[in-house]
C-alpha positions in Angstrom: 20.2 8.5 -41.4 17.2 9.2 -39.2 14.3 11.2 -41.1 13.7 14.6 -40.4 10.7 14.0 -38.0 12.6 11.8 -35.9 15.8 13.9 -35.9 13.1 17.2 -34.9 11.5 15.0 -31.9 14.7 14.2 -30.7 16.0 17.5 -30.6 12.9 19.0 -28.6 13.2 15.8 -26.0 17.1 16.8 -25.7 16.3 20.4 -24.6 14.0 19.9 -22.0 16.2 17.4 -20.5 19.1 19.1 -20.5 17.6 21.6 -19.4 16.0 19.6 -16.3 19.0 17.9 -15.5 21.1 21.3 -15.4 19.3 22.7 -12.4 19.2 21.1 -8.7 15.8 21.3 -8.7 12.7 23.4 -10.6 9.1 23.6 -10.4 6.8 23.2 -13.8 6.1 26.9 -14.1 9.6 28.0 -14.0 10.6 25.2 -16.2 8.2 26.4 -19.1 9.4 30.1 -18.6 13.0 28.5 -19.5 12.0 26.6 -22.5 10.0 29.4 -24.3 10.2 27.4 -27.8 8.5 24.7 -26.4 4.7 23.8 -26.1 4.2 24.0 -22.6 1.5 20.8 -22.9 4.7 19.1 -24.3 7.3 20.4 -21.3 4.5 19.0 -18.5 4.3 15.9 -20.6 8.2 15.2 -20.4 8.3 16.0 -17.1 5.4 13.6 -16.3 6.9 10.6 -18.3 10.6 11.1 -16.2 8.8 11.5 -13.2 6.8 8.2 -13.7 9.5 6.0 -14.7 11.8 7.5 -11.9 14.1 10.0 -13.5 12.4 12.5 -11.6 11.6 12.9 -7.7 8.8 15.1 -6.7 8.7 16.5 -3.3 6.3 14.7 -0.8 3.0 16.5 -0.2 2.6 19.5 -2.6 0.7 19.9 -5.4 1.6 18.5 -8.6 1.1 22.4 -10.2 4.3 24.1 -7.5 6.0 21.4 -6.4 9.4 21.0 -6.7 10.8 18.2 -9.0 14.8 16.9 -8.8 16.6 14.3 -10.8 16.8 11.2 -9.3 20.7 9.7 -8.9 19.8 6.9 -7.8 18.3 5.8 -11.2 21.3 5.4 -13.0 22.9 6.8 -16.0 20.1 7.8 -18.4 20.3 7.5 -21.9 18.4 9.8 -24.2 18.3 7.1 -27.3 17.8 4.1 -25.3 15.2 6.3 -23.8 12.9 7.2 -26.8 13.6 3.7 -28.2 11.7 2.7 -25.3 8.8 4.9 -25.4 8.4 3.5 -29.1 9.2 -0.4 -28.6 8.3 -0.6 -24.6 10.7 -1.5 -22.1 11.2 -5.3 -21.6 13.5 -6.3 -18.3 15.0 -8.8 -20.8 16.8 -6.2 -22.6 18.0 -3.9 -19.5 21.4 -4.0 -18.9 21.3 -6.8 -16.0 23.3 -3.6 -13.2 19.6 -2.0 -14.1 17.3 -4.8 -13.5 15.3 -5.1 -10.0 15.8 -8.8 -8.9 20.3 -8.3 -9.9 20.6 -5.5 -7.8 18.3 -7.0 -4.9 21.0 -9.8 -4.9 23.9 -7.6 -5.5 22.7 -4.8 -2.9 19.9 -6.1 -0.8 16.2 -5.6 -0.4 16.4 -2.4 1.7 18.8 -0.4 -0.9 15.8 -0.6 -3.6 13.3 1.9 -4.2 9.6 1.1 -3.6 9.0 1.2 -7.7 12.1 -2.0 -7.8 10.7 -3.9 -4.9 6.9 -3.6 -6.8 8.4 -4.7 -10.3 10.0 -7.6 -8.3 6.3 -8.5 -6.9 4.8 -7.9 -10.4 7.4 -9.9 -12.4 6.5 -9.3 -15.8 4.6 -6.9 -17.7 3.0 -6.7 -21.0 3.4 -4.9 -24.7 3.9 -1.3 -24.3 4.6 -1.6 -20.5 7.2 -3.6 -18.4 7.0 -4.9 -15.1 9.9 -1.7 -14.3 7.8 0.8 -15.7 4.5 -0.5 -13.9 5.9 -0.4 -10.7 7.1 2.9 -11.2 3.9 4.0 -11.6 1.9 2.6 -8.9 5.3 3.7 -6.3 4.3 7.3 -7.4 0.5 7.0 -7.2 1.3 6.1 -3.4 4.3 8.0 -2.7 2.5 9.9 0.0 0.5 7.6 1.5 2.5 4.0 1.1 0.4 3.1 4.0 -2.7 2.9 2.1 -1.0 0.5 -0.6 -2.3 -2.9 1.7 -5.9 -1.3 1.1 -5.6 -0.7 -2.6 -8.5 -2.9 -4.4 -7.5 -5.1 -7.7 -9.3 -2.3 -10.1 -7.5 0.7 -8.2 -4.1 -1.2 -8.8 -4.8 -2.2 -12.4 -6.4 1.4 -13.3 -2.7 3.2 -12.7 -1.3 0.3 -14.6 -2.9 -2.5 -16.9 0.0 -4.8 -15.9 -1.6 -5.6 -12.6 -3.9 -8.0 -13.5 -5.3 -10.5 -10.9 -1.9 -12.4 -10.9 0.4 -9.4 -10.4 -2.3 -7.5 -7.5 -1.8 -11.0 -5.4 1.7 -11.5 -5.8 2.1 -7.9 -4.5 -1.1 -8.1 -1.8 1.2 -11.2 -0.5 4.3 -10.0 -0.3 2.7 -6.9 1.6 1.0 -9.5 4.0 3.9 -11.7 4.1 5.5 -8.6 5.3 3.6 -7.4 7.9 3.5 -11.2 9.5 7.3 -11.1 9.9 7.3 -7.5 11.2 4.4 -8.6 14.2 6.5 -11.6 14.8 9.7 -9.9 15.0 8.7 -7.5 17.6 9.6 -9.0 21.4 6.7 -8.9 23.9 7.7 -5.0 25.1 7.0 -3.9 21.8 3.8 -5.7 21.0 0.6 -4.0 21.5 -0.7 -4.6 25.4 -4.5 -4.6 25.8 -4.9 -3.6 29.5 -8.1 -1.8 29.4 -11.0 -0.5 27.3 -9.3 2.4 26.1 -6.4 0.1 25.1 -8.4 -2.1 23.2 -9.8 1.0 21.5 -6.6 2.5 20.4 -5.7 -0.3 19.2 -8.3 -1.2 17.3 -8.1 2.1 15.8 -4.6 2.1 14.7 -4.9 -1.1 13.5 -8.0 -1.0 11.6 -7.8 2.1 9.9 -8.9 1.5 6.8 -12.1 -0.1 8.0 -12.5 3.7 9.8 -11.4 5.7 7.2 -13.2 3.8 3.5 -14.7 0.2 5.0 -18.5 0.3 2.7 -19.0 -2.9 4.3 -19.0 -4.3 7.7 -16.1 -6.7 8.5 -15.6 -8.9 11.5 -11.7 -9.9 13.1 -10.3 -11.1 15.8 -7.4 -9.9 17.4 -5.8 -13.0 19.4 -3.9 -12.0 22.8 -1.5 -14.3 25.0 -1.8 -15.2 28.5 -0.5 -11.5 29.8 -3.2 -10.2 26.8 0.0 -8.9 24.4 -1.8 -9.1 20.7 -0.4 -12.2 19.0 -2.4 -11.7 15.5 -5.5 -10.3 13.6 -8.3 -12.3 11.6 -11.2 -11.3 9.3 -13.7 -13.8 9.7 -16.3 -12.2 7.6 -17.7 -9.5 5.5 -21.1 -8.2 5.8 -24.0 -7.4 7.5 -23.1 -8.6 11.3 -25.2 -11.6 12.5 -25.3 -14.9 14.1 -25.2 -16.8 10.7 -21.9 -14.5 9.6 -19.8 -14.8 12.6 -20.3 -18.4 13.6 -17.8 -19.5 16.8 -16.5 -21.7 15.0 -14.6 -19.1 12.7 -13.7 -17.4 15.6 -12.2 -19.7 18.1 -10.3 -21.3 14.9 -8.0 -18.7 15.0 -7.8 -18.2 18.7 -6.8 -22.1 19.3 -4.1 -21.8 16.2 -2.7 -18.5 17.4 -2.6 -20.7 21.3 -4.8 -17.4 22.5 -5.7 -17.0 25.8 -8.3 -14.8 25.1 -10.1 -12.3 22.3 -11.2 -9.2 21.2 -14.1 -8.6 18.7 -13.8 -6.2 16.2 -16.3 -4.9 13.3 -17.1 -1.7 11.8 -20.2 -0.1 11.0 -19.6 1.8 7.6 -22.0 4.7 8.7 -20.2 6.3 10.6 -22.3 5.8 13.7 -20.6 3.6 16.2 -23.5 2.8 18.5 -24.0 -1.2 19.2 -27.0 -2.7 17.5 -29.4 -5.3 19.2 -27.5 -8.1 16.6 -24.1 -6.5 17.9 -25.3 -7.2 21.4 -27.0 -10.9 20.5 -23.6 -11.6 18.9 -21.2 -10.5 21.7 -23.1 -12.4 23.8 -23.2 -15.9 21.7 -19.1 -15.7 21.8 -18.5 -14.9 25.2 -20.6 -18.0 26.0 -19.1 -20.4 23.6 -15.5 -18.9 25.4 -16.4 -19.5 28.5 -16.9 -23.3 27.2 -13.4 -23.4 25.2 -11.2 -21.5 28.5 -10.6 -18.6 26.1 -11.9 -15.3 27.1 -14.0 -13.1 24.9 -12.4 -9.7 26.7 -14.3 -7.1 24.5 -15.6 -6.3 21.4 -14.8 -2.7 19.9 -17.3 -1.4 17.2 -15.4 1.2 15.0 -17.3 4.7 13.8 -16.1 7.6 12.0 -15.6 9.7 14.6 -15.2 7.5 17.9 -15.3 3.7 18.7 -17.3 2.2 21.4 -16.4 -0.6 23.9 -19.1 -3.1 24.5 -17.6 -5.3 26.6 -15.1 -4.2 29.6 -11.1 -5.0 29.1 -9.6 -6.2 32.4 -6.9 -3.4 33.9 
């Protein structure tokens, strides 16, 4: 017979549930209107737990205080004693029944039918006491549910602040599978669909869209090299180095390395300067120069070199049109 205490916690989980799952959707205000009796600290806290592990959808792009929540059907059926069970004992993939596990219904449904929180528990593989690999990918899928983009970016303290179950094994697991990814996706595309550098303000826009994270949080200057075939479609991108920009950094052999794996025909430099201010320094200069001459040497073709600033991105060489 369960004690009082337990019987009493149960009882105040059931009503805000049921509650929850009797509306289409609701937004935390109204739901604490509804459930007077209860603490409102306590109703938020529900709320937040479902909406963590799944149970719950929030819409994209409003504030956490307004916007709208909905239960999610594509979680399954959801049991309130198996549920607080869990919060007490932790959630080990182990002991989910094997229809709710990631990796059985990647084989039974495929890859593209799972949510973003499976796909990350798949990457992450196992979790720890308190925590599973489920519920940790949960959680990092709603830290970037608006801005999955910015995921590739994350560093291994941001990952392992929103869960402790991404340690340094787990952040490279899913860091590879991200990369492994994108790989497939830039091969897949035919030549009509790559990226074409034509001119300056190709190389430019590229470089922009492609390297936006260096624009929007790079603290420190990197160096790549985007690799182009013989009718200058981009083939791939390479960091050769991080840090201050100069001839003992970005050393031609680094760079043509990639450009004779990648069979390039020719180049295009690309670095950041994390002040903002995308002005060409004497070192820039010194630097651009160094490559185009070792090119010349090797028949592949330094075509520019795009420093990218906060605000606009300057060209210091001059793409053919």
């Amino acid at each position: 017979m369960p004690h009082a205490k337990n019987r009493e916690q149960h009882r105040r989980y059931q009503q805000v549930i049921e509650t929850v799952r009797s509306q289409a959707d609701f937004c935390l205000d109204d739901l604490k209107d509804q459930l007077v009796g209860q603490p409102p600290e306590f109703v938020v806290k529900v709320v937040n737990e479902l909406a963590s592990q799944g149970w719950l959808v929030r819409e994209l792009g409003v504030n956490w205080k307004t916007g709208r929540y909905r239960w999610n059907p594509d979680r399954g059926e959801f049991d309130l004693d198996r549920w607080l069970g869990q919060k007490k004992q932790g959630v080990r993939i182990a002991e989910t029944p094997p229809s709710d596990r990631p990796r059985e219904r990647l084989l039974k449904m495929g890859a593209e039918n799972l949510m973003t929180s499976e796909l990350l528990a798949i990457l992450i593989r196992s979790g720890r006491a308190g925590e599973s690999a489920v519920q940790a990918g949960v959680k990092i899928a709603n830290q970037y549910a608006d801005h999955l983009d910015k995921l590739p970016a994350a560093s291994p303290a941001e990952l392992k602040s929103t869960s402790p179950v991404v340690a340094t094994t787990a952040y490279c697991q899913i860091m590879a599978g991200i990369e492994l990814g994108r790989r497939i996706a830039e091969l897949s595309l035919s030549p009509g669909q790559r990226a074409r550098i034509r001119s300056a303000e190709d190389a430019i826009e590229f470089c922009e869209t492609h390297f936006r994270r260096l624009i929007m949080d790079g603290s420190k200057e990197e160096f790549h090299v985007v690799t182009l075939d013989t009718k200058h479609y981009v083939i791939d991108t390479h960091q050769v180095s991080v840090g201050i920009l100069d001839a003992s950094l970005v050393h031609p052999r680094e760079v043509f390395q990639v450009a004779i794996k990648d069979s390039a025909s020719s180049i295009i430099l690309v670095h950041n300067h994390p002040s903002g201010d995308p002005t060409p320094s004497r070192e820039d200069l010194q630097v651009t120069a160094r490559l185009k001459t070792a090119g010349q040497h090797l028949g592949i073709e330094v075509l520019d070199h795009i420093v990218l600033g906060a605000f606009r991105s300057v060209s210091i060489g001059q793409a053919p049109t």
